[in-house]
C-alpha positions in Angstrom: -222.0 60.6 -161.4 -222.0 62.5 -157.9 -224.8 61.8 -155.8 -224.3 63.2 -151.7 -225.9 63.0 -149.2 -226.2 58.7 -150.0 -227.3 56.3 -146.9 -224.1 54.5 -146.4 -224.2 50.7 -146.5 -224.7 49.8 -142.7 -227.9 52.5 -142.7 -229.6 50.9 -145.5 -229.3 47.2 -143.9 -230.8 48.4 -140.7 -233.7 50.0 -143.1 -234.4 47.4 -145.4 -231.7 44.5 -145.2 -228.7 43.3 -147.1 -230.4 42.4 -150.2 -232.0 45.7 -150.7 -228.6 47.4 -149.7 -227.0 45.8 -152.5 -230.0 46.6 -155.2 -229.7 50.2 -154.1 -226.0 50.6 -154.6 -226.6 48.9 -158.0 -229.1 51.0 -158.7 -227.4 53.9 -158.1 -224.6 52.9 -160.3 -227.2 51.9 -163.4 -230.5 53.8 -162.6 -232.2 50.8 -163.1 -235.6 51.1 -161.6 -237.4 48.3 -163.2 -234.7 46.0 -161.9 -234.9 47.7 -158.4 -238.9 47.6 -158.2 -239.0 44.0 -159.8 -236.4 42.6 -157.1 -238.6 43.8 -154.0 -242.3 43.3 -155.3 -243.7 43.6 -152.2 -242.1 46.5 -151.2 -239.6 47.1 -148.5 -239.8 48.1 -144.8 -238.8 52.0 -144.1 -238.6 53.4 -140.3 -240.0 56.7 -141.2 -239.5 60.1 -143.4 -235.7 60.5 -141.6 -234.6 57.4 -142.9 -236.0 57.5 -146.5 -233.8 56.6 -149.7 -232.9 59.8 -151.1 -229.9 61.1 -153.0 -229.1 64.6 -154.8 -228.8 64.8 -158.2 -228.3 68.3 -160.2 -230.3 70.7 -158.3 -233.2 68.5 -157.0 -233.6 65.3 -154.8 -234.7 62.1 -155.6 -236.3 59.5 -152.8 -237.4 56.0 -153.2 -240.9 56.2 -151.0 -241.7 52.4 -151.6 -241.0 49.5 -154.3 -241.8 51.9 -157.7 -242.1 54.9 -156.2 -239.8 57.4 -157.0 -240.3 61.4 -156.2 -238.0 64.2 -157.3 -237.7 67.7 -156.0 -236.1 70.4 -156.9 -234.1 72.7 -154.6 -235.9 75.5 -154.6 -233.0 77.5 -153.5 -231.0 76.9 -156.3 -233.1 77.5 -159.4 -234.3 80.2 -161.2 -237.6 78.6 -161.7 -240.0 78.4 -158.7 -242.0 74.7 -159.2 -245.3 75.6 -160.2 -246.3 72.2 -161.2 -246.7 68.7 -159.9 -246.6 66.1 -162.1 -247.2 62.0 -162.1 -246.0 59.9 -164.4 -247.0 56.1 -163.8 -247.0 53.3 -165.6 -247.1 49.5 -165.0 -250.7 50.0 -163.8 -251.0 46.5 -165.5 -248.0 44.5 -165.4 -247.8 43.3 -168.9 -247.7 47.0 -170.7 -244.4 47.0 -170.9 -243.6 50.4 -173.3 -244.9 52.9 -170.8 -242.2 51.1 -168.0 -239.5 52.1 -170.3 -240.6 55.0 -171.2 -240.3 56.0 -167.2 -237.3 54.1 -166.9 -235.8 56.2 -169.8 -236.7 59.2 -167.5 -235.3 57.3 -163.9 -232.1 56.9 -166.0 -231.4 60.1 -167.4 -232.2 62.2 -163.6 -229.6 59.5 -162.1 -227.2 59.8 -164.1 -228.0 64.1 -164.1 -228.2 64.3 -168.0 -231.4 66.4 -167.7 -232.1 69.0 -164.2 -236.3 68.0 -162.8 -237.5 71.4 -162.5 -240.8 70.4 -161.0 -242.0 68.2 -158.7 -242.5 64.8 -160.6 -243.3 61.6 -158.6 -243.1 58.3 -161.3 -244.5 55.3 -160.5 -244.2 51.7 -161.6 -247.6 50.9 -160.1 -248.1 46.9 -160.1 -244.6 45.0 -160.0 -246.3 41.6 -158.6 -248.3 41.2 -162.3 -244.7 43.1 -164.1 -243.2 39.9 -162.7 -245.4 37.6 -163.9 -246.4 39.1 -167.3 -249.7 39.8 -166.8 -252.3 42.5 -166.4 -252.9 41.8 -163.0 -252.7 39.1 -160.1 -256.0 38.7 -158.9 -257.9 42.3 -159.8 -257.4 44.8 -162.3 -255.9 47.3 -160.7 -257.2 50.4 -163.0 -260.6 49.7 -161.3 -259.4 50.0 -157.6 -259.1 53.8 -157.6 -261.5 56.2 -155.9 -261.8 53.9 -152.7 -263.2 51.2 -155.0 -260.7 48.7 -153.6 -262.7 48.6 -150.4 -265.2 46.5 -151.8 -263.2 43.8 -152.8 -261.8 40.6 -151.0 -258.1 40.9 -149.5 -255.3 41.1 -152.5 -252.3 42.7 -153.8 -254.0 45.0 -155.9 -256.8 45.9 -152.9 -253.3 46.9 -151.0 -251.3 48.8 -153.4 -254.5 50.7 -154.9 -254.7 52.1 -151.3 -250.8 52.7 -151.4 -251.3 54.5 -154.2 -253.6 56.3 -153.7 -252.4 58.2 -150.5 -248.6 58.4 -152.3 -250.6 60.4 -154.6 -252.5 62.8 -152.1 -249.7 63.1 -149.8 -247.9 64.2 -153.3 -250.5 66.8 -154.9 -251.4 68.2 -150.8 -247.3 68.6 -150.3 -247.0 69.9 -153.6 -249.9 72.4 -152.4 -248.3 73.3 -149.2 -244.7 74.0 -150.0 -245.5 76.6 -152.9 -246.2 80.5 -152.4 -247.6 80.6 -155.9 -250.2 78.8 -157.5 -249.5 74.9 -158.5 -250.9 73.5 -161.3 -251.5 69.5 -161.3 -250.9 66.6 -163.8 -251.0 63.0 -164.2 -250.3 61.3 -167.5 -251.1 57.4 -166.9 -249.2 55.4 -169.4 -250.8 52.4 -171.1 -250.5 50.0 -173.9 -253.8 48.4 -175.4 -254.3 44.1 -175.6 -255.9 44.7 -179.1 -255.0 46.6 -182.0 -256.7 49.8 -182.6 -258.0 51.8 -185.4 -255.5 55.0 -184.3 -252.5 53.2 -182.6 -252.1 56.3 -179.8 -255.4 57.5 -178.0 -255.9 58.6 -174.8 -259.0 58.7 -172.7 -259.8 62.3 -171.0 -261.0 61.3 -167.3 -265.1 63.0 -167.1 -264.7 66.5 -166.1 -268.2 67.6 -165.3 -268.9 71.2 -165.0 -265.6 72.1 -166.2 -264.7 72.1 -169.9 -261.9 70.2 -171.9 -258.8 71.9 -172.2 -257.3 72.5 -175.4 -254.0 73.8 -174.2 -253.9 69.7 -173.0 -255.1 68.5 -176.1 -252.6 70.2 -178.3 -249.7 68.6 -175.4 -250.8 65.2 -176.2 -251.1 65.5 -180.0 -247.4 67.0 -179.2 -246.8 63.8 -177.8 -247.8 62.2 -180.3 -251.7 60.9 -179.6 -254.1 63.2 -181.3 -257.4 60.6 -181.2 -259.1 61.7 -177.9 -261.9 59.9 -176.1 -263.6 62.1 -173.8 -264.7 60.5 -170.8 -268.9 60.1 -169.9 -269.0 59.9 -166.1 -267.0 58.8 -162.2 -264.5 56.2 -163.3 -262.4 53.9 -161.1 -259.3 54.7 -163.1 -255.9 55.9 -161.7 -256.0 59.2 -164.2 -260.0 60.0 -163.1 -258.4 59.8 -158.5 -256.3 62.7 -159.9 -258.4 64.7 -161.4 -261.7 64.1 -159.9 -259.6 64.9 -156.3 -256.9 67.1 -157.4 -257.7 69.0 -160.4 -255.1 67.6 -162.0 -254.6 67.6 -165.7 -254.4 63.8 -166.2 -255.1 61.2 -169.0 -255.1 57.5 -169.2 -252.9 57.1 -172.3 -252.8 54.2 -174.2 -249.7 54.0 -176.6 -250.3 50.7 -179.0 -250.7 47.6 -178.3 -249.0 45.2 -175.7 -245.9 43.8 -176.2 -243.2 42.0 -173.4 -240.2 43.5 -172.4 -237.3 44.1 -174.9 -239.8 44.2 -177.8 -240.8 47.6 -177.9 -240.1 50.1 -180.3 -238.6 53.0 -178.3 -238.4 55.5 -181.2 -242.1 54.8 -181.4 -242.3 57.0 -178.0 -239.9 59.3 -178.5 -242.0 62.3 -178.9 -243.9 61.5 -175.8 -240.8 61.2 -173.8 -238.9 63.9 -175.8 -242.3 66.0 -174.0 -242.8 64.7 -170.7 -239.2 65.6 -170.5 -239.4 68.5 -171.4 -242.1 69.4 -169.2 -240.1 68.0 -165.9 -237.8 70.1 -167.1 -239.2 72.9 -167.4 -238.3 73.4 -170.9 -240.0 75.4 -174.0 -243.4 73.0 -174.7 -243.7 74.4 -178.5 -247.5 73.7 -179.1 -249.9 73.9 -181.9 -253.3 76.0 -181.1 -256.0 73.6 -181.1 -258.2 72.5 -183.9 -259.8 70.0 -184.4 -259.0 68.9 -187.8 -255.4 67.4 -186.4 -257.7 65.2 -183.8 -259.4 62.0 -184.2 -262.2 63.0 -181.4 -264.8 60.6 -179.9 -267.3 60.9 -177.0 -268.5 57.7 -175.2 -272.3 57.1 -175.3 -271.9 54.1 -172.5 -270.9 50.3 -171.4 -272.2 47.5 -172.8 -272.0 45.3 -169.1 -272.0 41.9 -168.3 -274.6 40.9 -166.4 -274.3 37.2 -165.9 -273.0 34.0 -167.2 -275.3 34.1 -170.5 -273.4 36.7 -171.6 -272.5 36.4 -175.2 -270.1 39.1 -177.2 -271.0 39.0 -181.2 -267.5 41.1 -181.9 -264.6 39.3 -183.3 -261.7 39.0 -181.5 -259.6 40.5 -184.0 -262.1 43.5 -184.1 -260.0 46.8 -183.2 -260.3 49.6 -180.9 -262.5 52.1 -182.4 -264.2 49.6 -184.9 -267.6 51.2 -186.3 -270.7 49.4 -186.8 -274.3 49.9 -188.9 -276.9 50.9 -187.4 -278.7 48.2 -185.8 -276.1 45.8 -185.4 -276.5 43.3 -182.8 -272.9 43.4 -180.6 -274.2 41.5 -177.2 -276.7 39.6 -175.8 -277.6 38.6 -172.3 -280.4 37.4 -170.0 -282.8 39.0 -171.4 -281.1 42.0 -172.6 -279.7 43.1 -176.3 -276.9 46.0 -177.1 -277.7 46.8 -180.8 -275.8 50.1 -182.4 -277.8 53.0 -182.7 -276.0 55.6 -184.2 -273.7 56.2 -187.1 -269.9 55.8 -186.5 -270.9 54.0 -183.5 -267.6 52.2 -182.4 -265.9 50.2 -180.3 -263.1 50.3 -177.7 -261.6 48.0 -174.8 -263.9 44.9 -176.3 -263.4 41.9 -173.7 -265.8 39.2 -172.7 -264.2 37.9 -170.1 -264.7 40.3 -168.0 -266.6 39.4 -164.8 -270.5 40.0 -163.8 -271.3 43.9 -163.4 -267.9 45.0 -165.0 -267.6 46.6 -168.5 -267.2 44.6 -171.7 -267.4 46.8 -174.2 -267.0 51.0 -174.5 -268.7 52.4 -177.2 -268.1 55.4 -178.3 -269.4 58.1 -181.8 -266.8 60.8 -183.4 -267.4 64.3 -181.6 -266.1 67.7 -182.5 -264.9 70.7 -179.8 -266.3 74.3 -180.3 
């Protein structure tokens, strides 16, 4: 592998140290980003755009803008293809879904090493190394509830900080991607998941509310490509990762969840391999060979509302065994709380993302009822 254009060794240490000089030769050798990002949790001190880690690969550039954050660009000079699309791919949103990290390390790896040419803009992201490193969803705040300046109404935390990060890596990303184009760019952000529970359909993905504007198929038919074809269409403003994109960008974006949680080393890679056989060949710029939509090849719900905790009384009647996109009767009695019941009242009502634990005023329960496109 030939990458020019490398910091040499004495540049890095006045940007970031000896340690980090050493993890970034390494990782230049191995393209190991979850090593890289795990390493320097807290990030690592850069003196501005001019002294960012970046390296050519074939026909496009690759800089590090901060501990899991990685954006390639393509030379538009030398390709054939003009970038008409800016794509995110994160994962590690919570620490402990460990699949969706290797499914963007798969990616990291192959650009290093130049086995596949990034014909788009992509930025990946590994979004919450402090909980990768400790194995768990988050430190002190779920992190998939910061977005959409939500994480300025909590106390000081690693998760109030790098939901701001991430949120302006993502702006400066989508408004660059904007600005540098003489044609029109289209948007996307696919944020990768696993589930705690089991669920009903192993794959789903939640579609982020879209208001006024209608669900697109052409999407739809990409993720059953990727292998998820049970969609849950979103019912209003979220504080999700997936709804800051499109909400603020247009973007094309889904929260996808890909089974259930597992640590690293564990995971069944050639249980992905469609999604990153796609996602790669999207980056790339390659021939996306899609069904039309119908909606016989989709497991499609639409969510009727929260069941919220409101205090300490709070009691869940769903066993914790009880899988995403359980149905109920009628009438069934799932919560209870000061003086306040949630009983079913609709057929094929279901569940998804059960969890008492939650704390006061946040979601326990989705529920959910099958749904059909015209």
């Amino acid at each position: 592998m030939q990458n020019d254009n490398t910091l040499t060794s004495k540049e890095l240490t006045d940007i970031t140290g000896n340690d980090f000089s050493q993890a970034y030769e390494q990782f230049l050798k191995q393209g190991d980003f979850i090593s890289l990002t795990r390493q320097f949790e807290q990030g690592f001190a850069q003196t501005g755009r001019d002294n960012q880690l970046s390296f050519n690969v074939k026909k496009a550039k690759v800089s590090i803008l901060d501990t899991g954050i990685l954006l390639v660009e393509p030379e538009n000079s030398t390709t054939s293809v003009k970038p008409s699309k800016s794509i995110v791919i994160s994962s590690a949103i919570h620490g402990n879904e460990t699949a969706p990290i290797e499914i963007v390390q798969q990616l990291i790896s192959d650009i290093v090493a130049q086995n596949i040419q990034v014909k788009h803009r992509t930025l990946f992201i590994m979004g919450n190394p402090v909980a990768m490193n400790i194995a768990k969803r988050f430190q002190t705040e779920n992190l998939n509830r910061l977005f959409c300046g939500k994480h300025k109404d909590i106390a000081p935390c690693f998760e109030k900080d790098r939901a701001e990060k991430l949120e302006t890596y993502v702006s400066d990303f989508f408004n660059a991607g904007t600005d540098s184009s003489d044609s029109d760019v289209t948007n996307y952000h696919y944020d990768l998941h696993t589930a705690i529970r089991n669920s009903k359909h192993e794959k789903f993905a939640i579609y982020p509310y879209q208001g006024d504007k209608p669900w697109d198929k052409e999407q739809l038919s990409f993720m059953a490509a990727c292998g998820v074809n049970t969609i849950l269409f979103g019912h209003g403003p979220t504080g999700t990762f997936s709804y800051y994109s499109s909400a603020n960008f247009a973007a094309h974006a889904f929260t996808v969840e890909l089974g259930k949680v597992r640590p690293f080393g564990e995971n069944n890679m050639a249980n992905f391999s469609a999604m990153t056989e796609k996602l790669t060949a999207l980056i790339c710029d390659e021939e996306l060979l899609l069904n039309s939509f119908d909606n016989k090849d989709f497991n499609l719900y639409t969510a009727l509302g929260d069941i919220t905790k409101v205090s300490d009384n709070f009691k869940l009647f769903i066993d914790d065994a009880a899988s995403n996109f359980t149905d109920y009767p009628v009438d069934t009695l799932l919560s209870t709380d000061t003086g306040e019941e949630y009983r079913t009242t609709q057929p094929g009502e279901s569940i998804v993302f059960p969890n008492a634990k939650v704390g006061n005023g946040q979601r326990a329960v989705l529920m959910v009822v099958p749904t059909t496109l015209s």
